[in-house]
ROMAR-174195 format. One record per residue: residue number from 1; residue in three letters; x, y negated, z negated of N, C-alpha, C in turn. Coordinates in nm, 3 decimals, decimal comma, padded with zeros to 5 digits. Last residue first. Layout:
BEGIN
k / r / n.east / n.north / n.up / ca.east / ca.north / ca.up / c.east / c.north / c.up
NUM / ala / X / Y / Z / X / Y / Z / X / Y / Z
...
***
This chain:
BEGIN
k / r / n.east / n.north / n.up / ca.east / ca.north / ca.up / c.east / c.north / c.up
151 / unk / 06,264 / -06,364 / -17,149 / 06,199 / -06,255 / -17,099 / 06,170 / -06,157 / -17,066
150 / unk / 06,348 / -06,599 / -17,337 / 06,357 / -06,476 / -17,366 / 06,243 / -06,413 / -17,255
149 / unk / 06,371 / -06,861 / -17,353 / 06,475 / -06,807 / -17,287 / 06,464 / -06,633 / -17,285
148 / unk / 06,208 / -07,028 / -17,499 / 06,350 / -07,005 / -17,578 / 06,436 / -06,893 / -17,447
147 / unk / 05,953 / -07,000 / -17,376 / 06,090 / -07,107 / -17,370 / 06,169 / -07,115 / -17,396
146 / unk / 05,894 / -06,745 / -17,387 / 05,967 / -06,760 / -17,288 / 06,037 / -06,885 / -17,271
145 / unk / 05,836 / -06,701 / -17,655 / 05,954 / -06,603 / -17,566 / 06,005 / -06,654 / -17,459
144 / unk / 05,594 / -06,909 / -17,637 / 05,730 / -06,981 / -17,718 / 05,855 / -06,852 / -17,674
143 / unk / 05,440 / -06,748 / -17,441 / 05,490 / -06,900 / -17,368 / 05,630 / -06,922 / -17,480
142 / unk / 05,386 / -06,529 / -17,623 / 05,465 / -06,510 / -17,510 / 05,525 / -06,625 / -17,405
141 / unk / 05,281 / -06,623 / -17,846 / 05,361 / -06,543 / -17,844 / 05,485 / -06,540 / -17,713
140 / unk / 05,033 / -06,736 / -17,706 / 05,134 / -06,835 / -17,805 / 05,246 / -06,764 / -17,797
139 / unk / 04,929 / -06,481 / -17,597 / 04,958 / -06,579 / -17,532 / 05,070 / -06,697 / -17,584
138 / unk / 04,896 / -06,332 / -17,849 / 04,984 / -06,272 / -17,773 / 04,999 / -06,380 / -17,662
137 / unk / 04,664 / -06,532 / -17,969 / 04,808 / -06,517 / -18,076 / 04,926 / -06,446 / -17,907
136 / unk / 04,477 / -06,511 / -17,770 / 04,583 / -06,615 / -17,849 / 04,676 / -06,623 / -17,885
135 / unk / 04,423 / -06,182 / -17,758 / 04,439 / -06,298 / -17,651 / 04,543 / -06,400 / -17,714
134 / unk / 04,336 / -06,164 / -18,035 / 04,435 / -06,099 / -17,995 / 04,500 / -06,198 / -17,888
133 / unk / 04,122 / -06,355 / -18,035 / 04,218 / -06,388 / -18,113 / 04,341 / -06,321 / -18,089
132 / unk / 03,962 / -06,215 / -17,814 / 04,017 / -06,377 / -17,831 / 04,086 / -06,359 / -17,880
131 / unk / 03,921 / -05,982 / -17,668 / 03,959 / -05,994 / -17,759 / 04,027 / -06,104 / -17,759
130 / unk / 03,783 / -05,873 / -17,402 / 03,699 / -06,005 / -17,484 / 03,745 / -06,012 / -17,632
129 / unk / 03,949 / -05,750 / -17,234 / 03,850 / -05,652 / -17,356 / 03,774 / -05,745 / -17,430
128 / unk / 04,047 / -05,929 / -17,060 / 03,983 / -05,817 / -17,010 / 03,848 / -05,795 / -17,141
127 / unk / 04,219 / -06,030 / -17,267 / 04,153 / -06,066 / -17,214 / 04,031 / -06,009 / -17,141
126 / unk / 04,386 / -05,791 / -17,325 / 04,318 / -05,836 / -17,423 / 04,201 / -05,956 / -17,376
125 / unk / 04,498 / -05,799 / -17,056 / 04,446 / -05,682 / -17,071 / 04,353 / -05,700 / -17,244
124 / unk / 04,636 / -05,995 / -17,025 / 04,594 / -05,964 / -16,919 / 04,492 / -05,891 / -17,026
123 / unk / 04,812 / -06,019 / -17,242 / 04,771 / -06,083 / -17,270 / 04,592 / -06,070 / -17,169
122 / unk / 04,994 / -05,774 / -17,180 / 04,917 / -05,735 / -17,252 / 04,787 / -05,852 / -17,251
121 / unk / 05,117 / -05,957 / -16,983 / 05,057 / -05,817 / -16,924 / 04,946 / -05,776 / -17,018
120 / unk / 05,250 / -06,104 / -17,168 / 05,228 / -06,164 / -17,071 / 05,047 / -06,041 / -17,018
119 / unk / 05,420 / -05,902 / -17,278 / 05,365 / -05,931 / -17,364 / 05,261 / -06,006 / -17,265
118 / unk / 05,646 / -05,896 / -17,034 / 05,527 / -05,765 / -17,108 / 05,418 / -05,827 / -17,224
117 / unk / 05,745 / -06,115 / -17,088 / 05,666 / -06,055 / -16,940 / 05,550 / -05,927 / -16,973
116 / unk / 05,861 / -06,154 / -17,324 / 05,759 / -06,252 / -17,285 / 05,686 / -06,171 / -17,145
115 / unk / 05,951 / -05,958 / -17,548 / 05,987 / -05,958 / -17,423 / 05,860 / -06,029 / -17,349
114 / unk / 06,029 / -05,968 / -17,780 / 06,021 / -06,060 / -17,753 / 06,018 / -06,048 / -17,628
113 / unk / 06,095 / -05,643 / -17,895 / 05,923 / -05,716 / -17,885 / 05,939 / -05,864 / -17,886
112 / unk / 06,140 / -05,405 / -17,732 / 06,216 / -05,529 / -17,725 / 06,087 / -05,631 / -17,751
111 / unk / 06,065 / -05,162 / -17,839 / 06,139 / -05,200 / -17,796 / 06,268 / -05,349 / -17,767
110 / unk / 05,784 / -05,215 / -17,823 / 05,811 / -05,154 / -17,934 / 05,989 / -05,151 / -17,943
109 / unk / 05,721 / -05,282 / -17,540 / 05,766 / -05,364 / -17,643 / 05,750 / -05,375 / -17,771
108 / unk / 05,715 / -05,056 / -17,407 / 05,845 / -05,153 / -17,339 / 05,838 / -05,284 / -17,483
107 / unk / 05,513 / -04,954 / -17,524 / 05,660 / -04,905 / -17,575 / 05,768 / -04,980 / -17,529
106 / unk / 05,303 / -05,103 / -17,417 / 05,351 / -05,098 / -17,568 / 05,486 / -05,050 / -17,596
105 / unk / 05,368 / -05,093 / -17,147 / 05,376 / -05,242 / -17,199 / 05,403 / -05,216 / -17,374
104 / unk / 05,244 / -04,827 / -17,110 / 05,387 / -04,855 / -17,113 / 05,425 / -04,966 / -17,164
103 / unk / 05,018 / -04,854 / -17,201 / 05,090 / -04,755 / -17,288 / 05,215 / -04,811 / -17,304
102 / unk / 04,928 / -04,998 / -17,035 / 04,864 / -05,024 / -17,166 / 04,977 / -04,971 / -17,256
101 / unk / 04,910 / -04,782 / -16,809 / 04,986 / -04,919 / -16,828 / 05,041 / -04,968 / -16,893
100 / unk / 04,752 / -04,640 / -16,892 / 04,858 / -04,584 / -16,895 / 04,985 / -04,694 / -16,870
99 / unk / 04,494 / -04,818 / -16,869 / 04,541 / -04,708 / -17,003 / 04,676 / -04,717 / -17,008
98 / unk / 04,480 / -04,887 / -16,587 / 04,466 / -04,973 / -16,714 / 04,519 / -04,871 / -16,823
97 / unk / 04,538 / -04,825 / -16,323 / 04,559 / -04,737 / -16,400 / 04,585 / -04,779 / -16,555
96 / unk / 04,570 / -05,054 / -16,121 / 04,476 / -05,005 / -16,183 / 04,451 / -04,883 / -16,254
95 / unk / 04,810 / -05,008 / -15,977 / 04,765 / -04,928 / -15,927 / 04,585 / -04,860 / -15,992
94 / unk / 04,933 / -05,232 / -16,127 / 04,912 / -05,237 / -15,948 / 04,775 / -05,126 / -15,889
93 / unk / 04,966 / -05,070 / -16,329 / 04,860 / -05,174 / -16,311 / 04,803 / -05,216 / -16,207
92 / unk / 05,202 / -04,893 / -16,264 / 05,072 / -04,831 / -16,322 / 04,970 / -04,978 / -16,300
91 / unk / 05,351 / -05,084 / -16,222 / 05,350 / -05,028 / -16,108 / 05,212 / -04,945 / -16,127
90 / unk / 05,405 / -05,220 / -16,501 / 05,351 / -05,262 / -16,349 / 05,282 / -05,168 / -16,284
89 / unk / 05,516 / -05,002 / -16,634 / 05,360 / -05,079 / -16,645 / 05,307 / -05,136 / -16,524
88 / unk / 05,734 / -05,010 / -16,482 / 05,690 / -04,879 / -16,469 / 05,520 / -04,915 / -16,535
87 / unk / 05,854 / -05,189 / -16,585 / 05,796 / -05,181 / -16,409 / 05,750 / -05,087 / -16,425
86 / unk / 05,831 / -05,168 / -16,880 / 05,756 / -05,267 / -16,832 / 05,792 / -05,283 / -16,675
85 / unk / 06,055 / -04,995 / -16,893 / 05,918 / -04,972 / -16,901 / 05,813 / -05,038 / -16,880
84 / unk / 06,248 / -05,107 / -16,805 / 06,219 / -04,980 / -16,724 / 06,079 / -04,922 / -16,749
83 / unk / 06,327 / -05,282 / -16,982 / 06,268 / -05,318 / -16,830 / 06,234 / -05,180 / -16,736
82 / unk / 06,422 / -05,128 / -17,184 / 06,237 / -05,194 / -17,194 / 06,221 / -05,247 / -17,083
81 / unk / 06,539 / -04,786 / -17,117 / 06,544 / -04,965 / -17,104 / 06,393 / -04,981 / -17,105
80 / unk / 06,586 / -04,549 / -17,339 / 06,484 / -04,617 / -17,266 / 06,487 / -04,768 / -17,274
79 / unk / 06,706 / -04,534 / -17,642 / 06,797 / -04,556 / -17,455 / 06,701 / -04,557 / -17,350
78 / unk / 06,515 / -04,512 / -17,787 / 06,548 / -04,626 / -17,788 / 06,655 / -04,627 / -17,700
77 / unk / 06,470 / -04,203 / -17,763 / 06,361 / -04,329 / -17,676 / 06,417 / -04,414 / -17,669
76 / unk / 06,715 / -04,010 / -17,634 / 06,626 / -04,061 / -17,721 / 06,505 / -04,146 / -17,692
75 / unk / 06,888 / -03,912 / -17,440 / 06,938 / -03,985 / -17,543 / 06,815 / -04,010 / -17,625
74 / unk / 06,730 / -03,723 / -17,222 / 06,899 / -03,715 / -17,311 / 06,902 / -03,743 / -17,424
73 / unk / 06,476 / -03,776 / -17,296 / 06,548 / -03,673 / -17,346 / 06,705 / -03,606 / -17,307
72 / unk / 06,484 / -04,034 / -17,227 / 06,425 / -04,009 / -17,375 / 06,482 / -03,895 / -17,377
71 / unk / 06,580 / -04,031 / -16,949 / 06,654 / -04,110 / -17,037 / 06,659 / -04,061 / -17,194
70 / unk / 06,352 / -03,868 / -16,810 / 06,483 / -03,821 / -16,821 / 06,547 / -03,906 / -16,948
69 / unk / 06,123 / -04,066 / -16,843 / 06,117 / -03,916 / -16,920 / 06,313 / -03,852 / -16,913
68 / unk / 06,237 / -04,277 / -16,690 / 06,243 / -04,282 / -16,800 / 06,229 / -04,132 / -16,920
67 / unk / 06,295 / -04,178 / -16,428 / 06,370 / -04,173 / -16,523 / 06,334 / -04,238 / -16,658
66 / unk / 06,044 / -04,053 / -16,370 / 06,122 / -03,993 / -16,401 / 06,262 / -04,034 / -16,465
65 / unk / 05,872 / -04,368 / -16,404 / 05,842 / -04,244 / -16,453 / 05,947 / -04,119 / -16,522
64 / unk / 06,009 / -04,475 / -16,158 / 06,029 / -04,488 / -16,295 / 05,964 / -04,409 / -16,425
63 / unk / 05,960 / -04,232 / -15,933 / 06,064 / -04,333 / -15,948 / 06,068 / -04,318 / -16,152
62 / unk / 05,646 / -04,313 / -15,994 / 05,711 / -04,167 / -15,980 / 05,871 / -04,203 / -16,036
61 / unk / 05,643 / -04,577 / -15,922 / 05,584 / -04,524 / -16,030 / 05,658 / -04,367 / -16,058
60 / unk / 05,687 / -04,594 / -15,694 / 05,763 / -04,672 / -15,816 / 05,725 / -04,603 / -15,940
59 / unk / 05,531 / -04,458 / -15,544 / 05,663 / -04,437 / -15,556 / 05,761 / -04,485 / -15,643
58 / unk / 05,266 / -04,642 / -15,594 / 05,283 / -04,499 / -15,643 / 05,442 / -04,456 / -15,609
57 / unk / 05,404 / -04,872 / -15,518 / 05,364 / -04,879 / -15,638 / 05,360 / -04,730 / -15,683
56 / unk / 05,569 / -05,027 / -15,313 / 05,559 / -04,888 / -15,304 / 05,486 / -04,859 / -15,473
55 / unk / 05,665 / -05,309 / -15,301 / 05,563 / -05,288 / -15,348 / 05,512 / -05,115 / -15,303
54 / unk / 05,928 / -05,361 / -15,286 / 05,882 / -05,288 / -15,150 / 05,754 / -05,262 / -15,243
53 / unk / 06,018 / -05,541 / -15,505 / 06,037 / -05,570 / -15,379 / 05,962 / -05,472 / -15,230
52 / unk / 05,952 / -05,418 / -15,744 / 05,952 / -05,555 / -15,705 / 05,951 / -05,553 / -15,575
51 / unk / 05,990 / -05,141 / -15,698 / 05,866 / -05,164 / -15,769 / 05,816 / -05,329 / -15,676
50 / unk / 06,222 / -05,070 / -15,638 / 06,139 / -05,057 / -15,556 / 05,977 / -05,105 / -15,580
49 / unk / 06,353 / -05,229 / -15,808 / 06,378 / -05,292 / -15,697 / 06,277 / -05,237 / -15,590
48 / unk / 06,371 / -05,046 / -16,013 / 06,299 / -05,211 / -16,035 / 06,245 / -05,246 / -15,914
47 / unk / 06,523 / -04,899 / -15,895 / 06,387 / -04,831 / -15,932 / 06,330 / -04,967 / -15,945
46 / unk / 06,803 / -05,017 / -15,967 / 06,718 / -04,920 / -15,838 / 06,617 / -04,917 / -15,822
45 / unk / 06,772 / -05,016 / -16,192 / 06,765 / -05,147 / -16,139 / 06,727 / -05,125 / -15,992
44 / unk / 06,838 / -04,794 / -16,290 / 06,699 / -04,857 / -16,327 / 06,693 / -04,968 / -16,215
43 / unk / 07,092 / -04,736 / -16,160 / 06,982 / -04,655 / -16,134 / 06,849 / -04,715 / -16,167
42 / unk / 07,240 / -04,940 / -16,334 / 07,238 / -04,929 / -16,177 / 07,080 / -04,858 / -16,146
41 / unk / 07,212 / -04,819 / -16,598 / 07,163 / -04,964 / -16,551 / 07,161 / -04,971 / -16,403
40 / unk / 07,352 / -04,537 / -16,558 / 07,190 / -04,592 / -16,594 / 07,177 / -04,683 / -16,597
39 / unk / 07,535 / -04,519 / -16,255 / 07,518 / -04,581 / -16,370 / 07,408 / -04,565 / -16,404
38 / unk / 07,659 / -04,458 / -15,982 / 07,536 / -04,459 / -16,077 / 07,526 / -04,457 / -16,192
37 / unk / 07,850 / -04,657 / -15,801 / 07,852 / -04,569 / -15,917 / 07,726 / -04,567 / -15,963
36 / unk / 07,789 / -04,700 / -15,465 / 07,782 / -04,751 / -15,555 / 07,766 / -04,624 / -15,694
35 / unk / 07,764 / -04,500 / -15,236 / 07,883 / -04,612 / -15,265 / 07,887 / -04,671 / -15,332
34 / unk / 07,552 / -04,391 / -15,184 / 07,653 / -04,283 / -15,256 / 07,771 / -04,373 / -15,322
33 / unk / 07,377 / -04,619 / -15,162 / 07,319 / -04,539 / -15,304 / 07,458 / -04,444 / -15,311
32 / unk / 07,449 / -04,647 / -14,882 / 07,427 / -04,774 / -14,988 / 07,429 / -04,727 / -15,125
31 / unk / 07,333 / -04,416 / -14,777 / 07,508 / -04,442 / -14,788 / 07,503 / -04,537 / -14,897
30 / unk / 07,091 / -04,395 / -14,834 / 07,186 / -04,304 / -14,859 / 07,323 / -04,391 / -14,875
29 / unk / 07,032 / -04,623 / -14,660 / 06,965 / -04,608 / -14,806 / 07,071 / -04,513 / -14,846
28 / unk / 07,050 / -04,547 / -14,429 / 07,142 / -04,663 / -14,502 / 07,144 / -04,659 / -14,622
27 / unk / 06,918 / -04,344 / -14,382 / 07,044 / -04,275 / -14,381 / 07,135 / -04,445 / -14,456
26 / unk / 06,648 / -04,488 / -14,420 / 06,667 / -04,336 / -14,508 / 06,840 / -04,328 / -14,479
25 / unk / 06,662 / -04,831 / -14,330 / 06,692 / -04,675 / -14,264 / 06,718 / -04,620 / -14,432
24 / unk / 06,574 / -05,099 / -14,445 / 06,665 / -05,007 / -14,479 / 06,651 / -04,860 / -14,387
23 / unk / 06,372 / -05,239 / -14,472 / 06,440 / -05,288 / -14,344 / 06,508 / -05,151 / -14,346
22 / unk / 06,333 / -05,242 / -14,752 / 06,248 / -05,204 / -14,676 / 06,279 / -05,212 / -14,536
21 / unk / 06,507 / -05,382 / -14,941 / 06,538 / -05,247 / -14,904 / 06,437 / -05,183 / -14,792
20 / unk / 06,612 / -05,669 / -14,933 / 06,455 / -05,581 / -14,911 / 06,547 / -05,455 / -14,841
19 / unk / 06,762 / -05,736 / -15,303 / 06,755 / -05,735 / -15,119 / 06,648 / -05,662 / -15,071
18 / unk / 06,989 / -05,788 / -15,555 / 06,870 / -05,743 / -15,510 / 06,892 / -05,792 / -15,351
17 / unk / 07,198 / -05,734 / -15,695 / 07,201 / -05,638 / -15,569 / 07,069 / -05,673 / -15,546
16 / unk / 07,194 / -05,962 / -15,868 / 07,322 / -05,951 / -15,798 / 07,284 / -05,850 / -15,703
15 / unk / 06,938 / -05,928 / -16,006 / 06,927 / -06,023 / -15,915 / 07,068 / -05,984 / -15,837
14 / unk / 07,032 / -05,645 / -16,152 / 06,918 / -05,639 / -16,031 / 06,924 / -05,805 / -15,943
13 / unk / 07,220 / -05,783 / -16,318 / 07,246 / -05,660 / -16,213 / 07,146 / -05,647 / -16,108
12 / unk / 07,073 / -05,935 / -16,437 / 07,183 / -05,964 / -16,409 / 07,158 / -05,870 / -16,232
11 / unk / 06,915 / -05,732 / -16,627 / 06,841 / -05,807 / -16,524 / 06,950 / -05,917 / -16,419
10 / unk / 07,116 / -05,602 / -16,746 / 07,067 / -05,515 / -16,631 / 06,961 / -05,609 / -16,562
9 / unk / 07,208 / -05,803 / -16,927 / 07,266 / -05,772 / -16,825 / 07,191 / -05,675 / -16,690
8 / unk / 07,004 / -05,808 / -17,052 / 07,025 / -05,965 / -16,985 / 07,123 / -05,880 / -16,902
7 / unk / 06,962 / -05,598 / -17,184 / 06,848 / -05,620 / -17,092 / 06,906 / -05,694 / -17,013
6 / unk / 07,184 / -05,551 / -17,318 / 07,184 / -05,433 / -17,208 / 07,091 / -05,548 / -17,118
5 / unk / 07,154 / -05,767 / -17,530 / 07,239 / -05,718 / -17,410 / 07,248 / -05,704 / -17,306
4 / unk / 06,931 / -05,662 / -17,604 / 06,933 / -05,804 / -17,572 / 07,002 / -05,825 / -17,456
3 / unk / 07,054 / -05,470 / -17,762 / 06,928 / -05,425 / -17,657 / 06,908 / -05,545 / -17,604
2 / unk / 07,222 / -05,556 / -17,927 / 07,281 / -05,531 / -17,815 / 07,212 / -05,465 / -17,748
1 / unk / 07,074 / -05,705 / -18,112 / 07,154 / -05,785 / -18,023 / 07,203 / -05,703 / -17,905
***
């Protein structure tokens, strides 16, 4: 329940600051980033934002990359947000980097394994491999996550 939490809130957090940071001057960007507390939900949501919104994919990638390797070795893996790992899939997919993608989508939902968007991704990628039944079941999977509200 309270990885449920974190998620609904840090996806909270990203629609409340989201905006195109791409208009942004390097020195706005700064000020914007010293004036707000950094937080690890702040900071991911940072990183979301560059993924989502300025489609910078290899910078997103870097970006989320580092903090997720940072997060695991403060705290562990399971303080790795699963939305941090599933943009950080993205941003690897964007970039056709199928494997490593692959990877992240698994741990983003070793994690939080109702997470309909990632599961969504995988569905991509079982498809790809001409694995029907996988396909199916992770498609069924991921439409009933998402009617109940879970993404």
């Amino acid at each position: 329940m309270t990885k449920l939490f974190i998620l609904l809130f840090s996806l909270t957090l990203v629609q409340s600051h989201s905006q195109n940071y791409k208009s942004e001057s390097p020195a706005e960007t700064k000020k914007r980033q010293d004036t707000i507390i950094q937080t690890h939900v702040y900071d991911c949501a940072d990183k979301i934002n560059y993924t989502v919104m300025m489609k910078e994919y290899p910078k997103a990638e870097k970006l989320l990359a580092n903090y997720v390797t940072d997060m695991k070795a403060k705290n562990g893996e399971d303080w790795v947000h699963p939305t941090a790992l599933f943009y950080y899939g993205v941003s690897l997919y964007e970039q056709r980097k199928w494997k490593e993608a692959d990877i992240a989508f698994n741990r983003s939902l070793s994690l939080y394994p109702n997470f309909s968007d990632a599961k969504f991704y995988k569905v991509i990628f079982q498809g790809r491999a001409g694995s029907t039944e996988e396909y199916q079941r992770l498609c069924n999977e991921s439409e009933a996550d998402y009617k109940i509200g879970l993404v």
